[in-house]
C-alpha beads as a LAMMPS data file, in Angstrom:
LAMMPS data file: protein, C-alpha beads

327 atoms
326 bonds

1 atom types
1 bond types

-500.0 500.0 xlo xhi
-500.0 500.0 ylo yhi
-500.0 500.0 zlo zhi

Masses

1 110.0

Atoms # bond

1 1 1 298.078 -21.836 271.149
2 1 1 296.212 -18.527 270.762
3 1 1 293.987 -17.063 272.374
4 1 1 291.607 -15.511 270.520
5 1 1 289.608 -13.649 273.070
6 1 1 293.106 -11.951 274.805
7 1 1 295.195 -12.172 271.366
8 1 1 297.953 -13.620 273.411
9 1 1 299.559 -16.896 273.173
10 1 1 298.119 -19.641 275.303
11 1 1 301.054 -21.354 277.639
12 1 1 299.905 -21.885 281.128
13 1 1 300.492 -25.004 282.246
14 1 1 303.810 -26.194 280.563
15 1 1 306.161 -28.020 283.109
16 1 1 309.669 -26.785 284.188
17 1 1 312.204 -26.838 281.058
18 1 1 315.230 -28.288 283.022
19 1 1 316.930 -29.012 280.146
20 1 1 318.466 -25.652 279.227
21 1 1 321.236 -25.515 282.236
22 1 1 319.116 -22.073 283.469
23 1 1 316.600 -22.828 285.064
24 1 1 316.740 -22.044 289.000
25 1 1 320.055 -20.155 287.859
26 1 1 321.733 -16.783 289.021
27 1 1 322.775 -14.495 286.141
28 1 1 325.708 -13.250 287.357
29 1 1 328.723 -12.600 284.947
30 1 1 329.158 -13.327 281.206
31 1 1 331.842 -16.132 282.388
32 1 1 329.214 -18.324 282.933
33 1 1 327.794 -18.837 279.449
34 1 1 329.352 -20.985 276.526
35 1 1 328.427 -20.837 272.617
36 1 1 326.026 -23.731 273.324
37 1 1 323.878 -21.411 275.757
38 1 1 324.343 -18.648 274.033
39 1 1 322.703 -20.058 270.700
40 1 1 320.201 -21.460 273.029
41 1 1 318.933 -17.908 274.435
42 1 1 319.399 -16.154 271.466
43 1 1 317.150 -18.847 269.973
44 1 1 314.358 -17.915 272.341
45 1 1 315.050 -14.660 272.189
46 1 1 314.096 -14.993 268.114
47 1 1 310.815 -16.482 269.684
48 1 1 310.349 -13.756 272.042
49 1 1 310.661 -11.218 269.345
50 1 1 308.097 -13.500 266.801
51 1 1 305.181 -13.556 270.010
52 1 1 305.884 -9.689 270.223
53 1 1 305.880 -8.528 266.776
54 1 1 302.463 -10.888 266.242
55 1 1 300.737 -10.623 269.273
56 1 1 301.890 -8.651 271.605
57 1 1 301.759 -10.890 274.793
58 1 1 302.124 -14.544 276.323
59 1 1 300.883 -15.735 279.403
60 1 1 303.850 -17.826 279.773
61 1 1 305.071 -16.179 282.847
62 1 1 301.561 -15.917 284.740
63 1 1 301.644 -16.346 288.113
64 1 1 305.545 -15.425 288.457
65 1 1 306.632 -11.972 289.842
66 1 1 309.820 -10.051 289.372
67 1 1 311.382 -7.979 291.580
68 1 1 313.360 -4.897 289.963
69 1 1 315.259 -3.562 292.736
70 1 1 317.948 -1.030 291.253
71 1 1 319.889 1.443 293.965
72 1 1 321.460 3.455 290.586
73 1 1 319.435 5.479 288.306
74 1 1 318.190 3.017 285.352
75 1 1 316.012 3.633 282.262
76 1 1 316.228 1.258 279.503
77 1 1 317.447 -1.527 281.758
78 1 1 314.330 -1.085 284.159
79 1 1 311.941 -0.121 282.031
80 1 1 312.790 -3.241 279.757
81 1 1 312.880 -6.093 282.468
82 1 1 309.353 -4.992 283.415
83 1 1 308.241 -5.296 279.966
84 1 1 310.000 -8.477 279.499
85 1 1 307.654 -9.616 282.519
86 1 1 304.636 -7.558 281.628
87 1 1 304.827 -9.226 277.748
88 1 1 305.150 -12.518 279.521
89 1 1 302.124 -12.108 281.573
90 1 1 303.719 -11.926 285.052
91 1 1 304.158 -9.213 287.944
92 1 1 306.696 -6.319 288.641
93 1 1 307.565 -5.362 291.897
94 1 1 309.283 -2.419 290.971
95 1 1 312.094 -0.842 293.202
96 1 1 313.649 2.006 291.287
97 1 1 314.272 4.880 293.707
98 1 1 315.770 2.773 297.049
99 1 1 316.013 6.553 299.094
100 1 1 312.302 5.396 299.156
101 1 1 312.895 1.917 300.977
102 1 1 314.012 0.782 304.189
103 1 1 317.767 1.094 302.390
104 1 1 317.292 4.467 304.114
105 1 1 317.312 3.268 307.578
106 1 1 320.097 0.695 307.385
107 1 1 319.121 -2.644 306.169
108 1 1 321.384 -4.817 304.296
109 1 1 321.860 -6.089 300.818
110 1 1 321.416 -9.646 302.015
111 1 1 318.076 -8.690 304.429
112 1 1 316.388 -6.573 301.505
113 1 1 316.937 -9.666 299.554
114 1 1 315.717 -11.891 301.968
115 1 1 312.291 -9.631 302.218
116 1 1 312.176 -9.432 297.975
117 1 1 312.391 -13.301 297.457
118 1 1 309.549 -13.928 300.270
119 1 1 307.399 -12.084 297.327
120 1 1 309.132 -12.729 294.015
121 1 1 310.323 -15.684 291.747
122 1 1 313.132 -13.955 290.591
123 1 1 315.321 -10.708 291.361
124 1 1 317.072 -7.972 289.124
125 1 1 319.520 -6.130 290.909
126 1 1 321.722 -3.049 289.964
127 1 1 324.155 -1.936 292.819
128 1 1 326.821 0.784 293.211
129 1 1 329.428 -2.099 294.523
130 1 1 331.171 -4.486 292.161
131 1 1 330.533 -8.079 293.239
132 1 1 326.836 -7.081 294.822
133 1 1 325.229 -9.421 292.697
134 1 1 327.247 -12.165 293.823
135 1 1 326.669 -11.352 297.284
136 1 1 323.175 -11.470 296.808
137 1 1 323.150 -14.897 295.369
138 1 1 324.584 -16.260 298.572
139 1 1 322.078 -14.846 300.408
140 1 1 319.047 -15.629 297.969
141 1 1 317.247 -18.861 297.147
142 1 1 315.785 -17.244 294.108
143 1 1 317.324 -16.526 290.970
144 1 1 319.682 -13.166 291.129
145 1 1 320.207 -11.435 287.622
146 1 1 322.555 -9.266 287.592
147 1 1 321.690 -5.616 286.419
148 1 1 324.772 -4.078 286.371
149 1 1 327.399 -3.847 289.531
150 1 1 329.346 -0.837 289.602
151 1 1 332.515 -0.757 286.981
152 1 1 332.011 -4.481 287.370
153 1 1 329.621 -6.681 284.999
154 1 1 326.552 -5.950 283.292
155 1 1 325.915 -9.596 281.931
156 1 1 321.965 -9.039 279.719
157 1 1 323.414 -5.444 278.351
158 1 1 326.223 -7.848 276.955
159 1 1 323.950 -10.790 275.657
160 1 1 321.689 -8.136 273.993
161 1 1 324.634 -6.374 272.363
162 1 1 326.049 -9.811 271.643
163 1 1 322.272 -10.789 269.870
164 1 1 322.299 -7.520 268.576
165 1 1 325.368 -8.169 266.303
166 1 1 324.701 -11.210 264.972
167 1 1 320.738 -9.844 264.131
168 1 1 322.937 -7.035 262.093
169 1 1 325.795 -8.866 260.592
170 1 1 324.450 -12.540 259.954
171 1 1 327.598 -13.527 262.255
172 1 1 329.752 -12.942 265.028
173 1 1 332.654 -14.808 263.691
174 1 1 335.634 -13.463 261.700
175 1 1 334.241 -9.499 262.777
176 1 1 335.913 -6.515 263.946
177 1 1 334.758 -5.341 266.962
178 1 1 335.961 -1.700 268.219
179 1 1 334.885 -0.119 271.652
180 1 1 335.371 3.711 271.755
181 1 1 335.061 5.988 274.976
182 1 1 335.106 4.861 278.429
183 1 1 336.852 1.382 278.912
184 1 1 338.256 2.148 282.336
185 1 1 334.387 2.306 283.973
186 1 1 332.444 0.914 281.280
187 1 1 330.511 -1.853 282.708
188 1 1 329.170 -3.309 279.476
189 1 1 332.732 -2.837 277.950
190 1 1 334.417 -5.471 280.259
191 1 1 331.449 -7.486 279.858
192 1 1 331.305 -7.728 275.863
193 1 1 334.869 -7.822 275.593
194 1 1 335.080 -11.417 277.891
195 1 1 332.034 -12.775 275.644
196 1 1 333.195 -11.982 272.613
197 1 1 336.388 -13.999 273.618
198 1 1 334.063 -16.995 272.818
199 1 1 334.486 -16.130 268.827
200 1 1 336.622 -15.823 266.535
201 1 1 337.157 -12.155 266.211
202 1 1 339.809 -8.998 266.030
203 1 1 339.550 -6.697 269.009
204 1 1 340.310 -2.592 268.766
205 1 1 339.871 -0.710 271.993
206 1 1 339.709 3.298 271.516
207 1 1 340.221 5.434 274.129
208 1 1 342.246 8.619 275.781
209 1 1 345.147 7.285 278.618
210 1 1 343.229 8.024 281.352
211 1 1 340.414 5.463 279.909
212 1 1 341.582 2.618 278.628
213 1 1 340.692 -0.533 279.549
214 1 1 341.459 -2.050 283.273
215 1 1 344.566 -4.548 282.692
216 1 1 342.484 -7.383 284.100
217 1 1 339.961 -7.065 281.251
218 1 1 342.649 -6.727 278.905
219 1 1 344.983 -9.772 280.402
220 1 1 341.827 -12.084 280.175
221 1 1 341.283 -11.277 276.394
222 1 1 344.804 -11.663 275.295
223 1 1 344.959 -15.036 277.480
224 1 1 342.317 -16.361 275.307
225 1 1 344.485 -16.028 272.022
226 1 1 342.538 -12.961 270.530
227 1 1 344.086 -10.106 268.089
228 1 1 344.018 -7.088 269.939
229 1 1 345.439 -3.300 269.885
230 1 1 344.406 -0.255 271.417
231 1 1 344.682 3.380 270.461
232 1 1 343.230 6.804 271.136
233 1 1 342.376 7.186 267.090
234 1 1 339.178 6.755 265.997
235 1 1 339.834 8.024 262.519
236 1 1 342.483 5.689 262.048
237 1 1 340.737 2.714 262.797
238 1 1 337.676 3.395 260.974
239 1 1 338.270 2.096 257.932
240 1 1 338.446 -1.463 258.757
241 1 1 335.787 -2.206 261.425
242 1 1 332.473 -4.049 261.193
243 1 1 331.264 -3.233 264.702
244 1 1 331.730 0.783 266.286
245 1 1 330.910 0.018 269.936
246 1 1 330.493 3.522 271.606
247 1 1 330.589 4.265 274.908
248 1 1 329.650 7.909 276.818
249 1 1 332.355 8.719 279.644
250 1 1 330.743 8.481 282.941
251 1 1 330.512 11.501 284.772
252 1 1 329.006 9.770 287.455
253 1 1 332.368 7.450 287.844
254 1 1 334.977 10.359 287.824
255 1 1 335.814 12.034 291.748
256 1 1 337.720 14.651 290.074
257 1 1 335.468 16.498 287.519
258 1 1 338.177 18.592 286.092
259 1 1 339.341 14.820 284.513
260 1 1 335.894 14.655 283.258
261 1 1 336.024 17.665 281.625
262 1 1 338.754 16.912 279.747
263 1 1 337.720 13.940 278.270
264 1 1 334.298 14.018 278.323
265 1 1 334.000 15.370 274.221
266 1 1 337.143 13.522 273.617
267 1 1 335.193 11.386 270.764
268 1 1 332.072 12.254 268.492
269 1 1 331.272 10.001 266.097
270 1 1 329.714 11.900 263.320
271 1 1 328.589 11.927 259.805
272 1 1 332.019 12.919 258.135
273 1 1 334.012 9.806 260.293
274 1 1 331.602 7.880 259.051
275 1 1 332.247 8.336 255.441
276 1 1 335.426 6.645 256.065
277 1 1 333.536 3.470 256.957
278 1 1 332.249 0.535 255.701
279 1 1 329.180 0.297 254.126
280 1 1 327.715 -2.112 256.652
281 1 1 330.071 -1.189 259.595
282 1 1 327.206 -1.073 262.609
283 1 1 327.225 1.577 265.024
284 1 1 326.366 0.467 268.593
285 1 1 325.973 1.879 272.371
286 1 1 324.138 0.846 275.314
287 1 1 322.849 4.582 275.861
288 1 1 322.484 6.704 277.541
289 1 1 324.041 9.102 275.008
290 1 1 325.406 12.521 276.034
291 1 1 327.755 14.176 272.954
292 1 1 329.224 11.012 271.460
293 1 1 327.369 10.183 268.305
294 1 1 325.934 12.961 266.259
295 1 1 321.950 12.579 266.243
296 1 1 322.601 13.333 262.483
297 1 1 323.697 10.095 262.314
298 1 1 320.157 8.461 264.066
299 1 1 318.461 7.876 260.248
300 1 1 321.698 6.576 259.361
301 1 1 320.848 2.148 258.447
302 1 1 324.357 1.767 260.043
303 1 1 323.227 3.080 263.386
304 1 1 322.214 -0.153 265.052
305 1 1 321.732 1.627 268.682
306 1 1 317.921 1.976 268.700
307 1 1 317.488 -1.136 267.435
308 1 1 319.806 -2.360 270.023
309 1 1 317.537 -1.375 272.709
310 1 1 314.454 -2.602 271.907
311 1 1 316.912 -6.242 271.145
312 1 1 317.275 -5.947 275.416
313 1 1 313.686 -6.551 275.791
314 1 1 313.921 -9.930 273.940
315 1 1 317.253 -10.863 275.311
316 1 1 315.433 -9.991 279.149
317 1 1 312.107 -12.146 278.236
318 1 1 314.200 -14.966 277.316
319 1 1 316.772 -15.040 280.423
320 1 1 313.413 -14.324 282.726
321 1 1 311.530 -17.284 281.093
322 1 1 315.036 -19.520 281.036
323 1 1 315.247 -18.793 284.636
324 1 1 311.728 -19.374 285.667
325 1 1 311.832 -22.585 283.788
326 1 1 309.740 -21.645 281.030
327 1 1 311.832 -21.150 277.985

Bonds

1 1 1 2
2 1 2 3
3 1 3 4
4 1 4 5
5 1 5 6
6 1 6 7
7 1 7 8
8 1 8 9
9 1 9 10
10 1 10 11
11 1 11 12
12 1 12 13
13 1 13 14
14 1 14 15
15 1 15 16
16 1 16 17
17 1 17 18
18 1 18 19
19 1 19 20
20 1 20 21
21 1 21 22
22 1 22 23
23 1 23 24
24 1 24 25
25 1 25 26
26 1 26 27
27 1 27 28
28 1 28 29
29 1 29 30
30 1 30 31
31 1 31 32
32 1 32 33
33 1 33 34
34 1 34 35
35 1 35 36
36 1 36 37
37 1 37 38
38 1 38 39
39 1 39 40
40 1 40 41
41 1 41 42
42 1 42 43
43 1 43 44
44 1 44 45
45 1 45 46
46 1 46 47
47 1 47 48
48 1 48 49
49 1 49 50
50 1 50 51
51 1 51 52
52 1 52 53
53 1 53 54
54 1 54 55
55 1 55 56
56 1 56 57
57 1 57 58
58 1 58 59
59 1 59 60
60 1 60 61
61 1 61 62
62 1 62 63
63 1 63 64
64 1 64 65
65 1 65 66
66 1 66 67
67 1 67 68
68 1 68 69
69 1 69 70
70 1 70 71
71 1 71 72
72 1 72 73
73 1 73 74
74 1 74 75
75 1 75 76
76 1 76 77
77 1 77 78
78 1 78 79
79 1 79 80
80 1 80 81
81 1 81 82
82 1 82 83
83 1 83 84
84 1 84 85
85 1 85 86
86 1 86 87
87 1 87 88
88 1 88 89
89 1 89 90
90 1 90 91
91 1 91 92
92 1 92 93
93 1 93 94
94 1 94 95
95 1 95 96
96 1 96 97
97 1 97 98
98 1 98 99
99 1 99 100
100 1 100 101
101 1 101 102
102 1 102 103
103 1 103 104
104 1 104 105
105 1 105 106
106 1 106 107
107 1 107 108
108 1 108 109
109 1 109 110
110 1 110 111
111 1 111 112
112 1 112 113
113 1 113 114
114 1 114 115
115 1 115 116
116 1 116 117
117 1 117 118
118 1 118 119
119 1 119 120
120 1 120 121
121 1 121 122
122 1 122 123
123 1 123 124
124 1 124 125
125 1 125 126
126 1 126 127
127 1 127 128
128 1 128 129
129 1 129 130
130 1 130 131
131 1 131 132
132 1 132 133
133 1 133 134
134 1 134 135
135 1 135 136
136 1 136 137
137 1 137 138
138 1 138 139
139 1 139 140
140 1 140 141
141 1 141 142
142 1 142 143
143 1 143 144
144 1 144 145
145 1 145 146
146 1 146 147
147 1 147 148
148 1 148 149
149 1 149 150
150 1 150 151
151 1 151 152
152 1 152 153
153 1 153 154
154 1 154 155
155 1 155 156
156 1 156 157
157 1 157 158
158 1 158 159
159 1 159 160
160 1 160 161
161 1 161 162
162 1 162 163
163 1 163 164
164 1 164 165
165 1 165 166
166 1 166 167
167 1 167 168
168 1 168 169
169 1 169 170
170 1 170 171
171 1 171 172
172 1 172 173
173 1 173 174
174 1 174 175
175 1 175 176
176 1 176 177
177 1 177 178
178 1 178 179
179 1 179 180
180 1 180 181
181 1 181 182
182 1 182 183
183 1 183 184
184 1 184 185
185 1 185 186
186 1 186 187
187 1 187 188
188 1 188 189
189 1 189 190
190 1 190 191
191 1 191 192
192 1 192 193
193 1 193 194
194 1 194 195
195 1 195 196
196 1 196 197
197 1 197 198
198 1 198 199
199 1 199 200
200 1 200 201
201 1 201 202
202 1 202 203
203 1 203 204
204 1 204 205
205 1 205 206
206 1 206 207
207 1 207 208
208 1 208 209
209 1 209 210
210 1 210 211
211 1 211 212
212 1 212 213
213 1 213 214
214 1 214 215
215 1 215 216
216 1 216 217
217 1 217 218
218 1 218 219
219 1 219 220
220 1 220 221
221 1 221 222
222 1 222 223
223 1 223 224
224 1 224 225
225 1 225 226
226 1 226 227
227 1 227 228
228 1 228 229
229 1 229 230
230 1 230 231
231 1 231 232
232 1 232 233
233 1 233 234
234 1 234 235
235 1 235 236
236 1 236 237
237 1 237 238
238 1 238 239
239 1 239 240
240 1 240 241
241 1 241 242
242 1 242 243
243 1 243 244
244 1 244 245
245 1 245 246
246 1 246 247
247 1 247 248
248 1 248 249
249 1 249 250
250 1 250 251
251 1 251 252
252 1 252 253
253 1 253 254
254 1 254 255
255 1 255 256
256 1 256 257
257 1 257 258
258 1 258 259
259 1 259 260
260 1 260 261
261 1 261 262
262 1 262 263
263 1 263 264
264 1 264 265
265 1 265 266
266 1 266 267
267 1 267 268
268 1 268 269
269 1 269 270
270 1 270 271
271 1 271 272
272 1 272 273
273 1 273 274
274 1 274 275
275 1 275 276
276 1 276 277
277 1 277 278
278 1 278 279
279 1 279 280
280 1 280 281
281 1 281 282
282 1 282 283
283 1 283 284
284 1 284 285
285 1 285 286
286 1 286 287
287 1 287 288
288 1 288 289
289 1 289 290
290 1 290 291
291 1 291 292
292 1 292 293
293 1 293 294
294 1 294 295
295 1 295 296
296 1 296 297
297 1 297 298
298 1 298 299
299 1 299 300
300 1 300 301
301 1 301 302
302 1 302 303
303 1 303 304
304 1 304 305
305 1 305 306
306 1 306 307
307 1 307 308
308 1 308 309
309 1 309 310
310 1 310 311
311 1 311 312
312 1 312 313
313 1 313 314
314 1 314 315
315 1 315 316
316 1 316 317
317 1 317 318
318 1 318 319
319 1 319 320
320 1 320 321
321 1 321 322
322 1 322 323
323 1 323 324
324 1 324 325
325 1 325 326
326 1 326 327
């Protein structure tokens, strides 16, 4: 129901929706979800963008607050879980700059958490160690959603790329997916490579020796059956993809910047490569960009990577209402 005074859509009062397997949940790694869930939040997600694009706002989420608590520098993933809650009518305790907090004087993962949860319904959480999430959940009786954990897991940047794809293509089946750039630290990498193990699709990874994709990653994909080859040649894999998955390397990740510096311009996707491409092959990348992709190519339709972002705050108001109980 409208309302007509706010022009937001009138949903206080709905009980729990226990039905969808997330509410109460931690959103830790991609391994949890299965097709079924999948279609389910990228169903509400569709909903999320339809109250947006007509309204604006919900109220569905009044009363809740999120806390964003993020000890690495974030901008899209931030900025994007506090509109998620902000759209949905709820509260942000934002956290973004922990030198600020009582991180400074010694306390804990598991103690901050304890403090956040005595004020907040649910908790985002980007850490510097892989597995912080995790140890967060053990400590929390909220839900934890993980915001990205080192060169670990960075679960919603993979559901929104995942929703992001099938928005562009019509499908996620039967595609070819390429990643290009950083596999080695690439976060969202190892994360859409394990969900995209729940399709049916081909598998290139692109990248320069010292790069390529951690074994583990790699072992788990080919266990599951999939079609899968690497090499360091963009140009010669161009021709047959549907999905150009681009990464920036990571100078942030490297301890010896002379390795940085020879890799970091090791691939720019430009205008010319892209004449080698498909028609409707997508571009993607979970930004922030540094060399990688040309901003000539930014008016091209095929670049999906804007797009892509603004897909994460749909993808975030749907996991926060799932969550919360609200979906």
């Amino acid at each position: 129901m409208e309302n007509s005074q706010t022009g937001s859509i009138k949903t206080v009062g709905l009980a729990p929706n226990l039905s969808s397997g997330f509410y109460g949940q931690d959103i830790i790694s991609v391994r949890q979800f299965s097709r079924d869930n999948l279609s389910y939040i990228f169903g509400v997600a569709d909903e999320m963008r339809a109250i947006v694009k007509r309204v604006g706002s919900s109220d569905l989420l009044k009363g809740h607050v999120l806390a964003c608590v993020f000890y690495e520098p974030s901008t899209r993933t931030s900025s994007s879980f506090v509109a998620a809650m902000s759209r949905l009518g709820g509260s942000v305790i934002p956290i973004n700059e922990v030198r600020y907090s009582s991180v400074t004087k010694g306390e804990s993962l598991p103690d901050t958490i304890r403090t956040l949860e005595s004020y907040a319904d649910v908790i985002v959480l980007r850490h510097p160690d892989v597995g912080a999430s995790e140890v967060a959940a053990e400590y929390a009786r909220k839900p934890i959603i993980n915001a990205g954990d080192g060169v670990g897991e960075h679960p919603t940047q993979a559901l929104l790329d995942l929703y992001t794809i099938r928005a562009e293509l019509g499908r996620i089946d039967g595609l070819h997916v390429a990643m290009v750039g950083d596999l080695r630290y690439g976060r969202t990498v190892h994360s859409l490579a394990r969900l995209l193990c729940l399709y049916d699709v081909k598998m290139t990874f692109i990248s320069p020796e010292i790069l390529r994709l951690p074994l583990d990653v790699m072992n788990e994909v080919k266990d599951q059956g999939k079609e899968v080859r690497e090499t360091y040649d963009v140009h010669e894999a161009i021709a047959d993809l549907d999905v150009l998955y681009v990464t920036r390397v990571q100078r942030e990740r490297f301890a010896d910047q002379a390795q940085y510096e020879a890799v970091k311009d090791y691939y720019v996707i430009t205008p010319e490569l892209m004449e080698r491409a498909k028609q409707n092959t997508i571009i993607m990348h979970p930004l922030p960009r540094v060399s990688e992709i040309s901003y000539a190519l930014d008016d091209d339709p095929r670049a999906a990577y804007f797009r892509q972002m603004e897909n994460g705050m749909y993808i975030r108001m749907a996991l926060l209402a799932a969550v919360l109980g609200k979906a």
